[in-house]
C-alpha positions in Angstrom: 0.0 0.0 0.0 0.9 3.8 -0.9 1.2 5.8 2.0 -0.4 10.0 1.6 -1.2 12.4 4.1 -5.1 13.7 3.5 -6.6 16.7 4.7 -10.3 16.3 6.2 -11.5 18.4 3.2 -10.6 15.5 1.0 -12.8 13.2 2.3 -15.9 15.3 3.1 -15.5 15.5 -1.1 -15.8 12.2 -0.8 -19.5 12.6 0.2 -20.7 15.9 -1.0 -21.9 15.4 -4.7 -21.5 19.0 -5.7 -17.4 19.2 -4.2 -17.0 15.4 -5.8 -13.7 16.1 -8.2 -11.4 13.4 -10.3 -8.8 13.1 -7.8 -10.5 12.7 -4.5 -12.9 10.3 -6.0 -9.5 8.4 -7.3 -8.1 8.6 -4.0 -10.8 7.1 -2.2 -11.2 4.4 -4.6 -7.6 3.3 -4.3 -8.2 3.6 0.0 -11.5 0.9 -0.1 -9.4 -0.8 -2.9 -6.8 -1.4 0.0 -3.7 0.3 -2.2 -3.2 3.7 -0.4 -3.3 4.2 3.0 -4.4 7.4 4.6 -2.4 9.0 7.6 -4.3 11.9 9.3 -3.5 14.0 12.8 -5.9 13.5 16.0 -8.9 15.6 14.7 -9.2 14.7 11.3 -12.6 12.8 12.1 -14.0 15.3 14.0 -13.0 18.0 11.4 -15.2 15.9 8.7 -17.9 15.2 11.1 -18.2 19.3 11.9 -18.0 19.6 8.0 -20.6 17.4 7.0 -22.6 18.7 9.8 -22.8 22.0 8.1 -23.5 20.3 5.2 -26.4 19.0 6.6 -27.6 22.6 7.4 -26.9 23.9 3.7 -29.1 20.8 3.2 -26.1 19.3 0.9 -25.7 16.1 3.2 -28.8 14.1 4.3 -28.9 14.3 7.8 -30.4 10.8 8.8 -25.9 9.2 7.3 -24.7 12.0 9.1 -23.8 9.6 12.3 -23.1 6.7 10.1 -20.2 8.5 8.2 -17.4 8.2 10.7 -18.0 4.7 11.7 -18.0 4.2 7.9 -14.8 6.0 7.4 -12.9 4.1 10.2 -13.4 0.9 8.1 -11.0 2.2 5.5 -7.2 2.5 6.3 -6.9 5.6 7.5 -4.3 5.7 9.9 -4.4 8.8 13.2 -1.0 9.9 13.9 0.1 12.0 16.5 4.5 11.9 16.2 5.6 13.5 19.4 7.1 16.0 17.3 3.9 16.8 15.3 2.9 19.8 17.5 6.4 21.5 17.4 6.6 20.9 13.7 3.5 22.8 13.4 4.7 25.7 15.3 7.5 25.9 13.2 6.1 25.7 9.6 3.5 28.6 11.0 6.5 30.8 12.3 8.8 29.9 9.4 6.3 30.6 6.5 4.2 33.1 8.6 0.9 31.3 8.5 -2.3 33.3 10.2 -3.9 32.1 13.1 -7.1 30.6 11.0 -4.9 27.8 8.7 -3.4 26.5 11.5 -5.2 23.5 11.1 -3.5 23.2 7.7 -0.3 23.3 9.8 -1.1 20.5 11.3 -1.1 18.1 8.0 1.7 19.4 6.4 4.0 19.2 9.9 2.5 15.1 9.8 3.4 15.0 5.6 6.7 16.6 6.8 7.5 13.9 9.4 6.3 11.2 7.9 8.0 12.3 4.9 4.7 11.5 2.8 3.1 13.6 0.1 0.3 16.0 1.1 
């Protein structure tokens, strides 16, 4: 299996028919496929869940698979990784490339790509 870092906005593509695109779709056939295997920081899960909750509100998601999608998801391999470093790389990228308060999140996958030394 190929190993790639994913971001969370990846995957809610993966279940929102108008922000479906070529390459997510690709991705997440190769992950049920079993030939790529996702890694992800701690709140990758809960980021999608709060995405496709909105989603639900825009009425873009059906609300009654809203609390089956995670359970779903966790049958795939995505792998949560949390290096003891992840935090401080974070930190860095941020300060080194002068990233504003509201990507930090972003900061987060690229420090776990960056340590993992996987694409992103």
């Amino acid at each position: 299996m190929s190993p790639v870092v994913i971001d969370a906005s990846i995957a809610v593509r993966w279940f929102i028919p108008d922000e479906r695109e070529p390459e997510s779709d690709a991705l997440f056939q190769r992950l049920i496929s079993l030939t790529e295997t996702a890694h992800v920081p701690p709140h990758f899960f809960v980021e999608v869940f709060s995405a496709l909750y909105q989603a639900t509100q825009e009425g873009r998601f059906p609300e009654q698979l809203l609390s089956q999608v995670i359970p779903d998801l966790k049958q795939y391999p995505i792998v949560i990784n949390e290096p003891s470093l992840l935090w401080k790389r974070a930190a860095d990228l941020g300060k080194a490339n002068r990233i504003s308060g509201g990507q930090a999140i972003d900061l987060v996958y690229l420090a776990l790509a960056d340590l993992l030394e996987l694409p992103f």
